[in-house]
Backbone as a ProteinNet text record, in pm:
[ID]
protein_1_A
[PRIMARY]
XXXXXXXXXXXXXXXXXXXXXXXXXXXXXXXXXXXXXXXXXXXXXXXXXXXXXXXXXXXXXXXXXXXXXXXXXXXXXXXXXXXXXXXXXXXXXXXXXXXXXXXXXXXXXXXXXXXXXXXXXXXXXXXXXXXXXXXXXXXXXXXXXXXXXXXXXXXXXXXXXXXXXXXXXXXXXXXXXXXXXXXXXXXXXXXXXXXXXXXXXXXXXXXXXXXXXXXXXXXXXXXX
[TERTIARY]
6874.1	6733	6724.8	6820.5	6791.4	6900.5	6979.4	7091	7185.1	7249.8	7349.4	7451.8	7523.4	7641.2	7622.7	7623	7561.2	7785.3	7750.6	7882.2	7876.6	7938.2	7926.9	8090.7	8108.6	8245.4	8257.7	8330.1	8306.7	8381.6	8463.8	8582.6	8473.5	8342	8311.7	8175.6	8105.1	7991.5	7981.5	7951.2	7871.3	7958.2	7978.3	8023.9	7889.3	7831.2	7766.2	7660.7	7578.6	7478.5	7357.6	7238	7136.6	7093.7	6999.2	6958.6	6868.9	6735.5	6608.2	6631.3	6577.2	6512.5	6402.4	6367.9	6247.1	6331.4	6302.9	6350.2	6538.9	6541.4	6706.3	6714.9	6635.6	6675.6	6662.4	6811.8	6830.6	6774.6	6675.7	6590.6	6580	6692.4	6698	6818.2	6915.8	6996.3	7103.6	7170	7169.6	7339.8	7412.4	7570.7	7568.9	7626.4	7644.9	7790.7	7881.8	7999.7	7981.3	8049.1	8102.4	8190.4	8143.5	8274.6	8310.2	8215.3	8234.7	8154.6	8189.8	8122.2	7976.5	7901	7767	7728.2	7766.3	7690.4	7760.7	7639.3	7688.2	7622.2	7749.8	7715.7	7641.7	7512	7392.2	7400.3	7466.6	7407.5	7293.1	7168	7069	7021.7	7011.7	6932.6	6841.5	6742.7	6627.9	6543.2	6571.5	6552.1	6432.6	6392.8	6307.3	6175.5	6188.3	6074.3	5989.4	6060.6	5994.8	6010.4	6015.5	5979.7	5855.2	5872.2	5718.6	5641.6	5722.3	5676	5733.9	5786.5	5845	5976.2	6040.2	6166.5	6280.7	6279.5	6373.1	6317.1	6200.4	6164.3	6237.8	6229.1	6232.1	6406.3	6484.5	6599.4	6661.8	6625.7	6672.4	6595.3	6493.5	6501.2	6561.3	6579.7	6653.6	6835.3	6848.7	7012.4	6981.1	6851.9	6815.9	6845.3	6766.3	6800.2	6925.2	7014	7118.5	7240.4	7184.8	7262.4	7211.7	7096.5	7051.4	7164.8	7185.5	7245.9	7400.7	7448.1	7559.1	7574.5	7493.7	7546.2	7518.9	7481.8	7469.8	7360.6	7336	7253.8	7256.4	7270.6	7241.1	7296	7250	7252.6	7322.5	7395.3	7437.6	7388.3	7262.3	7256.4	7340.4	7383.3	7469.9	7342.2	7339.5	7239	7345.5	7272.2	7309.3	7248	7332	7249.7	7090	7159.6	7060.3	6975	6941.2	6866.5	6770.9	6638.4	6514.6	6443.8	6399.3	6367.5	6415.4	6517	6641.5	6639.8	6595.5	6599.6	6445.3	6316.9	6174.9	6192.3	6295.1	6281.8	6272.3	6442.9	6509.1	6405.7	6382.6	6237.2	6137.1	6085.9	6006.6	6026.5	6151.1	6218.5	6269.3	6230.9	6265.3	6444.9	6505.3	6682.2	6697.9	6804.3	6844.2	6958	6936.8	7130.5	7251	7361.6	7446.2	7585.7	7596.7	7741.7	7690.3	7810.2	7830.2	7948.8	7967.7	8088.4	8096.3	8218.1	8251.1	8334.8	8288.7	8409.3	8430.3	8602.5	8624.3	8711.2	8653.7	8776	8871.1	8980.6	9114.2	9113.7	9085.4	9068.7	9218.1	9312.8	9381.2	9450.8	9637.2	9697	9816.9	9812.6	9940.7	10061.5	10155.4	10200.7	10339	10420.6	10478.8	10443.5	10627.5	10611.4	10746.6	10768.9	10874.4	10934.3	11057.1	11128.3	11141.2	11089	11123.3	11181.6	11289.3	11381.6	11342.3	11263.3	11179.5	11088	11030.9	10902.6	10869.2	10830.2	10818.4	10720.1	10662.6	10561.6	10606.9	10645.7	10679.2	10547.9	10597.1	10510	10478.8	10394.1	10404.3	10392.9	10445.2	10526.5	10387	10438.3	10374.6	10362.2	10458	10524.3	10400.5	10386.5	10318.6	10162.6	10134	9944.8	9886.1	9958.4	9925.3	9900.4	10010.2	9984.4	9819.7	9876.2	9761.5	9608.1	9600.1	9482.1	9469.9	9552.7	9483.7	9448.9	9617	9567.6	9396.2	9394.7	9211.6	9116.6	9106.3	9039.1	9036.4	9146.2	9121.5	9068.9	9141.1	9021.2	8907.1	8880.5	8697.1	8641.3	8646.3	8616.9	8545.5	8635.6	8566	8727.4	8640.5	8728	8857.8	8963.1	9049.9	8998.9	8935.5	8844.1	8753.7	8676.8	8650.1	8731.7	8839.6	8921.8	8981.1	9009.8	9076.3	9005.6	8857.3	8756.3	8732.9	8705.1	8717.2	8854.8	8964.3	9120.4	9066.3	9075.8	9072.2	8967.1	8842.9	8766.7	8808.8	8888.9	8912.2	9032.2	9134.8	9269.8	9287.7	9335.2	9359.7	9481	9518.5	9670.5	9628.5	9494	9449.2	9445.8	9491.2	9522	9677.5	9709.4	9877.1	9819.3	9934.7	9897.1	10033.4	10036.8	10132.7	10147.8	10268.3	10258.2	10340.2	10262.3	10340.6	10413.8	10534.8	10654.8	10723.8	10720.2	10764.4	10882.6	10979.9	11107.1	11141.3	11102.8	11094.1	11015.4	10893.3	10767	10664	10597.5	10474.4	10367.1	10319.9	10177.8	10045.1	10039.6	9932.1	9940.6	9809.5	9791.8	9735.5	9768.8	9703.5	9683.8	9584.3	9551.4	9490.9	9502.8	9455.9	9406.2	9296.2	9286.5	9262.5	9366.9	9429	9317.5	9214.6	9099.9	9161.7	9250.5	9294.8	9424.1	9474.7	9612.5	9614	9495.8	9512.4	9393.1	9344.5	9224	9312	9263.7	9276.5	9205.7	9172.1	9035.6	9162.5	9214.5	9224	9150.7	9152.5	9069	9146.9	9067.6	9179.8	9268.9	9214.1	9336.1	9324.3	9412.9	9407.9	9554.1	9500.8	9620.6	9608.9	9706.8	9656.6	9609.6	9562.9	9495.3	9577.2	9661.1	9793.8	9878.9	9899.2	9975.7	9914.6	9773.4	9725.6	9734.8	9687.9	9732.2	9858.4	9951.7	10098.9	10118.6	10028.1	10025.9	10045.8	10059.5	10111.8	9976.2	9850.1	9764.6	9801.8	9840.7	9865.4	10013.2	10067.7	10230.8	10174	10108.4	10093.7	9997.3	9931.9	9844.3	9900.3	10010.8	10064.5	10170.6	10213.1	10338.7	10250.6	10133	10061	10018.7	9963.6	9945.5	10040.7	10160	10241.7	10313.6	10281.2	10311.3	10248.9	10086.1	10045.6	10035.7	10077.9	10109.3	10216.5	10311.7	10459.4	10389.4	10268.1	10227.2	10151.7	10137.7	10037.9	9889.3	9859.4	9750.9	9690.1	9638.2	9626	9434.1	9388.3	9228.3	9226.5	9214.2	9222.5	9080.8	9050.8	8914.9	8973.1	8872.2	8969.5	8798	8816.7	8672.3	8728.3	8654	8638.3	8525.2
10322	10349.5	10428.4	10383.8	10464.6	10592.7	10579.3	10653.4	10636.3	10498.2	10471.9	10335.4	10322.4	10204.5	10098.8	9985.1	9851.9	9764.7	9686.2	9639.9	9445.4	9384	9270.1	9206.1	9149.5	9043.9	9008.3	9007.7	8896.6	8750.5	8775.8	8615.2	8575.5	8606.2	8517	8450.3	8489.4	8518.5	8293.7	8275.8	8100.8	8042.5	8078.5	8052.5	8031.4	8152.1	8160.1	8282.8	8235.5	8339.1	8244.8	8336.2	8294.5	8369.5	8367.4	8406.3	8358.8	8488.1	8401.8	8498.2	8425.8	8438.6	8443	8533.8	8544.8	8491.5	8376.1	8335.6	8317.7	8383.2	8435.9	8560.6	8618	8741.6	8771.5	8779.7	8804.4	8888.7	8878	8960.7	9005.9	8875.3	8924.6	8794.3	8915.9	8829.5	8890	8776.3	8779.8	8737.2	8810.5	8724.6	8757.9	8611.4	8630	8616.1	8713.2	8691.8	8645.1	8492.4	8489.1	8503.2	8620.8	8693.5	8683.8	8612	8550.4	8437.5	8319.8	8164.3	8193.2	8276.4	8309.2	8411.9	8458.7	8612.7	8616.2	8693.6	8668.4	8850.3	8869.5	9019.8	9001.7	9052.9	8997.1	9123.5	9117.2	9218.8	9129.5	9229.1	9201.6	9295.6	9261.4	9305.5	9306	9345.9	9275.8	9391.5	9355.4	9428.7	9521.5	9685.9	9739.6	9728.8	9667.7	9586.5	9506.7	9438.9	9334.5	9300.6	9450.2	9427.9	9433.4	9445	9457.4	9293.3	9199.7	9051.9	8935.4	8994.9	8870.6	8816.4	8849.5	8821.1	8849.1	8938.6	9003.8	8901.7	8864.8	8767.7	8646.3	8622.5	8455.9	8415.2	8515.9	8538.1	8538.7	8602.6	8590.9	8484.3	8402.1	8329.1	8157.3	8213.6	8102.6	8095.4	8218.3	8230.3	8173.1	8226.9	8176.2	8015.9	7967.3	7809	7761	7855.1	7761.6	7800.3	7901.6	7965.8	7895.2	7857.9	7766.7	7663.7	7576.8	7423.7	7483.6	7592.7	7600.3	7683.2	7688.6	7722.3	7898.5	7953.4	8112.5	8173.2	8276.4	8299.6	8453.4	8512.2	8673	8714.9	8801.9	8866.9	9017.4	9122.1	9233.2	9240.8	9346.3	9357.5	9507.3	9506.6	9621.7	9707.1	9835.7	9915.9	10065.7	10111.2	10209.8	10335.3	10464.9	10525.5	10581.1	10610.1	10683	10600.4	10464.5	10337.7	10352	10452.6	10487.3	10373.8	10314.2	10162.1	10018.3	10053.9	9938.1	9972	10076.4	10106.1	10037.5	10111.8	10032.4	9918.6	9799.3	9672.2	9642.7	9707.7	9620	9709.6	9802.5	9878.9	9720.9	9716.5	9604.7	9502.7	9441.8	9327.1	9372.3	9505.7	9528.6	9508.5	9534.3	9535.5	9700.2	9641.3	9817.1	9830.1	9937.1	10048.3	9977.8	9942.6	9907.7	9980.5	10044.5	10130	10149.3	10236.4	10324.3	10307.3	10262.1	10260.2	10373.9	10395.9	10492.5	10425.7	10437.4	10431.8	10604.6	10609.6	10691.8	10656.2	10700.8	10726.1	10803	10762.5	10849	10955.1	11040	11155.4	11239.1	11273.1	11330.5	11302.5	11240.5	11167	11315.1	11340.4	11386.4	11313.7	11230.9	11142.4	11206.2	11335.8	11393	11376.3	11275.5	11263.4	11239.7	11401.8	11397.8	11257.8	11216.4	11105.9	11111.4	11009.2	11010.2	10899.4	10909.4	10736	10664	10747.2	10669.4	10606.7	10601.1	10545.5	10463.2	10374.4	10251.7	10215.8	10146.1	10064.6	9985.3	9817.4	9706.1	9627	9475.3	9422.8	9301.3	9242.1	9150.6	9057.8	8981.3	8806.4	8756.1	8621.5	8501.7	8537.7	8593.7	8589.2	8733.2	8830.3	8943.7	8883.5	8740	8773.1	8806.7	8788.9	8795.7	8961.8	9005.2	9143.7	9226.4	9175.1	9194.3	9163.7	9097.3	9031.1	9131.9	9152.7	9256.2	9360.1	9427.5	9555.5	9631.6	9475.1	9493.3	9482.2	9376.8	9356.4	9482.6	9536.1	9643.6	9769.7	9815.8	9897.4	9903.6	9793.4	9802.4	9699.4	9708.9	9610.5	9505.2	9445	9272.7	9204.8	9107.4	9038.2	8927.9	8912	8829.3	8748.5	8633.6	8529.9	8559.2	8705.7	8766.7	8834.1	8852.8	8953.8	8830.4	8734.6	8578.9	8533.3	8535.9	8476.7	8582.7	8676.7	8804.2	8821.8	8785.4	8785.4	8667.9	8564.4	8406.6	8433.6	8510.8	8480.4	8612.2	8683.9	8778.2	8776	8639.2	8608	8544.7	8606.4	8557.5	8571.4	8513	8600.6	8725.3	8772.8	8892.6	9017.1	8959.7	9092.6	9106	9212.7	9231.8	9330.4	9284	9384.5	9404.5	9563.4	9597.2	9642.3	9639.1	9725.2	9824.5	9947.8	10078.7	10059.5	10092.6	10089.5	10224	10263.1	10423.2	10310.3	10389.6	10373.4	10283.1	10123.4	10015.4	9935.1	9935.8	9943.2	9901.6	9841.9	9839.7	9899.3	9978.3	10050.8	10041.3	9970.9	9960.7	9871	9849.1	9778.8	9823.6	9801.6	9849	9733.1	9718.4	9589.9	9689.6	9545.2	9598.8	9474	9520.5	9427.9	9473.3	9406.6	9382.1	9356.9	9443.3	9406.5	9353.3	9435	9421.7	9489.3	9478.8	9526.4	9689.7	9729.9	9927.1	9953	9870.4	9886.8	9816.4	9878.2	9830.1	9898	9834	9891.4	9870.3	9953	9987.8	9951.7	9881.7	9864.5	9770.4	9756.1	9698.2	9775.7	9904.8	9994.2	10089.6	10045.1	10060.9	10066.8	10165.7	10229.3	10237.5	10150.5	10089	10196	10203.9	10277	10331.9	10326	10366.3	10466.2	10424.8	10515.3	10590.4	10630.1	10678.6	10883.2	10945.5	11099.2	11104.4	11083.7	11072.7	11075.3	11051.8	11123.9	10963.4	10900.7	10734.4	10701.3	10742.7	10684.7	10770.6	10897.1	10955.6	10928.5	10862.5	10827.8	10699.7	10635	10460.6	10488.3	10556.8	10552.7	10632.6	10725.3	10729.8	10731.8	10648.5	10505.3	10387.5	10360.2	10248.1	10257.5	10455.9	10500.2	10466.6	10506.7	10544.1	10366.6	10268.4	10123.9	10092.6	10113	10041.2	10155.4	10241.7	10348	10304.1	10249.4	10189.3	9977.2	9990.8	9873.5	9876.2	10030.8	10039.6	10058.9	10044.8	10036.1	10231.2	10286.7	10419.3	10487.6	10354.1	10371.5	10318.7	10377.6	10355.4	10400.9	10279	10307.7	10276.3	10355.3	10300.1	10328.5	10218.8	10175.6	10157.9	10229.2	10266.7	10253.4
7898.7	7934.6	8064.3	8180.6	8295.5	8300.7	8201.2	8197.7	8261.8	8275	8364.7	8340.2	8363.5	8315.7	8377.2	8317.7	8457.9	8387.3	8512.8	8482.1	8480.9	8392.2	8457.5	8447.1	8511.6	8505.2	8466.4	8295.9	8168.7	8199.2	8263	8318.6	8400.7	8482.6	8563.5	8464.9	8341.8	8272.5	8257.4	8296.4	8325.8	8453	8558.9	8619.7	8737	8765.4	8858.7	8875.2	8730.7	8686.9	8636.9	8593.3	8566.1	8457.2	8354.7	8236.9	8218.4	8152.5	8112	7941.7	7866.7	7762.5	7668.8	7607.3	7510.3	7361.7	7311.3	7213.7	7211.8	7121.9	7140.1	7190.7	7266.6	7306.2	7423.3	7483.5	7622.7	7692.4	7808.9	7882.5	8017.2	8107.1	8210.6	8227.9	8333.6	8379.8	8540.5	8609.4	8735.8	8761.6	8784.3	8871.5	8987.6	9030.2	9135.9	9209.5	9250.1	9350	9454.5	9474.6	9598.9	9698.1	9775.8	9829.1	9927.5	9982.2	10113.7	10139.6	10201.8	10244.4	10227.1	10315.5	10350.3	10292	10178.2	10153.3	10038.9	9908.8	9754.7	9679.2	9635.7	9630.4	9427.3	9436.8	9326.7	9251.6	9068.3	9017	8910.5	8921.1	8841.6	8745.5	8586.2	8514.8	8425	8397.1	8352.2	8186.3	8067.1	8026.8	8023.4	7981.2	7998	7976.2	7845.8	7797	7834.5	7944.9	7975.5	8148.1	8196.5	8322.5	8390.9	8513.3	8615.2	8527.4	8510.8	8396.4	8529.5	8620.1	8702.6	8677.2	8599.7	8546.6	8657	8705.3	8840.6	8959.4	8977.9	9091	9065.2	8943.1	8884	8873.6	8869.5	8910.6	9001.9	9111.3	9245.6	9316.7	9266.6	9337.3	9280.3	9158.7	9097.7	9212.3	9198	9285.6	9407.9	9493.3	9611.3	9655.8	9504.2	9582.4	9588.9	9488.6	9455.3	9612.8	9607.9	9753.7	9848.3	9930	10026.1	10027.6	9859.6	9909.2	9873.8	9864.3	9872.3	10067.5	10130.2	10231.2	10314.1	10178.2	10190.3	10235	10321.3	10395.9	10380.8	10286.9	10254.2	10142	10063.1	9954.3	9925.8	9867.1	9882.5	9748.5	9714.1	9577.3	9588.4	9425.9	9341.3	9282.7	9349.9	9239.3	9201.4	9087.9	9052	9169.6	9214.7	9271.7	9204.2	9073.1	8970.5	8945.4	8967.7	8937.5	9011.8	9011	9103.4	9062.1	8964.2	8907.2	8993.1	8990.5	9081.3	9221.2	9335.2	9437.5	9502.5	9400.1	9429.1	9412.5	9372.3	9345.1	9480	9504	9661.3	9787.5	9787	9926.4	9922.9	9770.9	9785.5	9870.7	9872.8	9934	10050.5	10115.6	10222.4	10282.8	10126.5	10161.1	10235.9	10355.4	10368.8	10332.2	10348.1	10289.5	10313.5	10284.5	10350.8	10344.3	10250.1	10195.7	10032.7	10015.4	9894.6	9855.6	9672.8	9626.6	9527.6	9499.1	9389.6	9239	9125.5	8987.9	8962.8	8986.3	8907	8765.8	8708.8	8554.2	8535.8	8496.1	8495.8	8386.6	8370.8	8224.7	8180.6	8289.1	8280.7	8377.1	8333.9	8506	8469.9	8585.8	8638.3	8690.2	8592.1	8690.8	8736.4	8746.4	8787.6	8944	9038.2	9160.2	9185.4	9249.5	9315.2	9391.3	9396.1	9406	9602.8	9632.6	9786	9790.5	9886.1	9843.3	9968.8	10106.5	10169.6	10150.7	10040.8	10017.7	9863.6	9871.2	9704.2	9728.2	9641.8	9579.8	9519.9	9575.1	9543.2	9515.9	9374.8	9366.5	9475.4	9527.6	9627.7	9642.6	9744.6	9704.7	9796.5	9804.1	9889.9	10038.9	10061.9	10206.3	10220.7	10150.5	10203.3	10204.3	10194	10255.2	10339.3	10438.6	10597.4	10575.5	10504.3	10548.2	10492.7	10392.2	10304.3	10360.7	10375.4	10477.7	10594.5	10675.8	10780.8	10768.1	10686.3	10598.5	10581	10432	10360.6	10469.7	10577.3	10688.9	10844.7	10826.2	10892.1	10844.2	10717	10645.8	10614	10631.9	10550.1	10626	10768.1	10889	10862.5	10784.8	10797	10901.7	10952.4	11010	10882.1	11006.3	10902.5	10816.4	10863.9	10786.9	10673.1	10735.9	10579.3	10453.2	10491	10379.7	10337.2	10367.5	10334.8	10272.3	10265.9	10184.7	10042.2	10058.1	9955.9	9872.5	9925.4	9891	9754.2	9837.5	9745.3	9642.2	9643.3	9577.8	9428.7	9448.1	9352.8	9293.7	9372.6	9309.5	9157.6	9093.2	8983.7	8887.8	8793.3	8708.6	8659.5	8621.7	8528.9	8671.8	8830	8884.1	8933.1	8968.8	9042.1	9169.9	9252.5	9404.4	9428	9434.4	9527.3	9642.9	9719.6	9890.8	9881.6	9939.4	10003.2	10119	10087.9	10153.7	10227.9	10317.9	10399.8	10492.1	10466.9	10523.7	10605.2	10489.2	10494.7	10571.4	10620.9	10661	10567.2	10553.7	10486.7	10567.8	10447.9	10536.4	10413.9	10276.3	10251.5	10166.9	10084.9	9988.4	9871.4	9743.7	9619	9498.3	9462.3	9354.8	9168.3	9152.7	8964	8893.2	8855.9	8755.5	8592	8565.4	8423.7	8293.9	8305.3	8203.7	8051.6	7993.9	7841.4	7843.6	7747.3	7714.6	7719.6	7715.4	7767.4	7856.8	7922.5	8069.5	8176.9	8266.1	8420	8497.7	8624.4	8723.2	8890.6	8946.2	9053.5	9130.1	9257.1	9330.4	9480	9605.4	9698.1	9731.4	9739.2	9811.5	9939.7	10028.3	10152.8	10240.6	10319.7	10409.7	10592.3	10590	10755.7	10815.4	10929.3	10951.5	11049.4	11116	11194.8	11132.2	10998.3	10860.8	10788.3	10835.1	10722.2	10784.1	10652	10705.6	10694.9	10620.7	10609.8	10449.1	10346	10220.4	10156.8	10244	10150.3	10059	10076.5	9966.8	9832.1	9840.4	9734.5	9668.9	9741.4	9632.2	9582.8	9628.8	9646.2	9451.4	9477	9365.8	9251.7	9259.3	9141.4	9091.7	9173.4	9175.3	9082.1	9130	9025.8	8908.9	8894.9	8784	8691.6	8770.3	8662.2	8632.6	8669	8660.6	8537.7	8579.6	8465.8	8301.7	8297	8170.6	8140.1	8195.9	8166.3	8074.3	8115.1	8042.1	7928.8	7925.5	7825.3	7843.1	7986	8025.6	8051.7	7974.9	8007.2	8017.7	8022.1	8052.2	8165.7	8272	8442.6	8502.6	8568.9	8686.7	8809.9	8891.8	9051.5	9078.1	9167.7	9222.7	9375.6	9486.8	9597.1	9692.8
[MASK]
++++++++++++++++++++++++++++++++++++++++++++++++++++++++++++++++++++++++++++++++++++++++++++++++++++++++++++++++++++++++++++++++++++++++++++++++++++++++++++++++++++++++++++++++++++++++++++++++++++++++++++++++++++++++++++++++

């Protein structure tokens, strides 16, 4: 209807969502990530039919209460940019801007990469969280405590993370999650910020490309 892709998390779908209905027919509905202790990143959608009906109110504030007695004290809604519908919601509610993400889709990989024997992409143990944690927390300036809370809340067996390695050094981090036996979504990738400008995001990523095509996995998103 608006011309645009909405996404939801099928592994998280009764976990920590809301749904209203017209009969049997689903009309509006709400997940919520918790990605951090105090703050729950909200996608909402409400079908066309049956908006400007209160359904988008009756939703978020259904999440509202449940967030109060769990502790949470702010919201990050997900809109589409192209979502001029979805932008007048949140103006209404007086949300401001906060950042911009990107999905790209993989259409065509080049995975031809010259061999540097300084540099790997290993998968990563127990012992690498710490790293991992500052890494994500220094790139995308949340403090430790937040990338520890965001880490835990997106750990699962359906992802793998590896670290970029320059002449035995770790200098980044790269994650995946394992949608199906030929999807995976890239995402969690970051290059200290000391190491970066040195070309390591570009081996790191098709070093992973070329990981998960070795699994079969050859429908790739990398979300940024």
């Amino acid at each position: 209807h608006d011309g645009i892709e909405l996404k939801v998390a099928a592994d998280w779908v009764g976990e920590n969502d809301f749904a209203i209905y017209d009969g049997e027919q689903l009309i509006g509905y709400l997940q919520a990530f918790a990605y951090l202790p105090t703050e729950w990143e909200l996608n909402v959608f409400v079908d066309p039919d049956y908006r400007k009906q209160g359904i988008f109110t009756a939703l978020v504030e259904a999440a509202r209460a449940r967030a109060t007695e769990a502790g949470v004290e702010a919201f990050t809604f997900v809109i589409d940019d192209a979502s001029s519908s979805g932008q007048a919601v949140l103006e209404g509610l007086g949300a401001e801007y906060r950042m911009t993400e990107y999905n790209m889709i993989l259409k065509k990989a080049q995975l031809f990469l010259k061999a540097d024997p300084d540099f790997e992409l290993r998968e990563a143990t127990a012992d690498d969280r710490p790293f991992i944690v500052e890494t994500l927390g220094k790139s995308f300036g949340n403090t430790d405590e937040e990338a520890e809370s965001i880490y835990q809340a997106i750990e699962s067996d359906d992802r793998i993370t590896f670290i970029g390695v320059a002449s035995g050094k770790p200098v980044g981090v790269i994650r995946a999650y394992l949608a199906s036996d030929t999807q995976a979504s890239i995402h969690a990738f970051a290059v200290r910020p000391e190491a970066q400008g040195n070309g390591y995001g570009k081996k790191m990523l098709k070093l992973m490309v070329q990981a998960l095509f070795r699994t079969g996995r050859t429908q790739l998103e990398l979300d940024v």
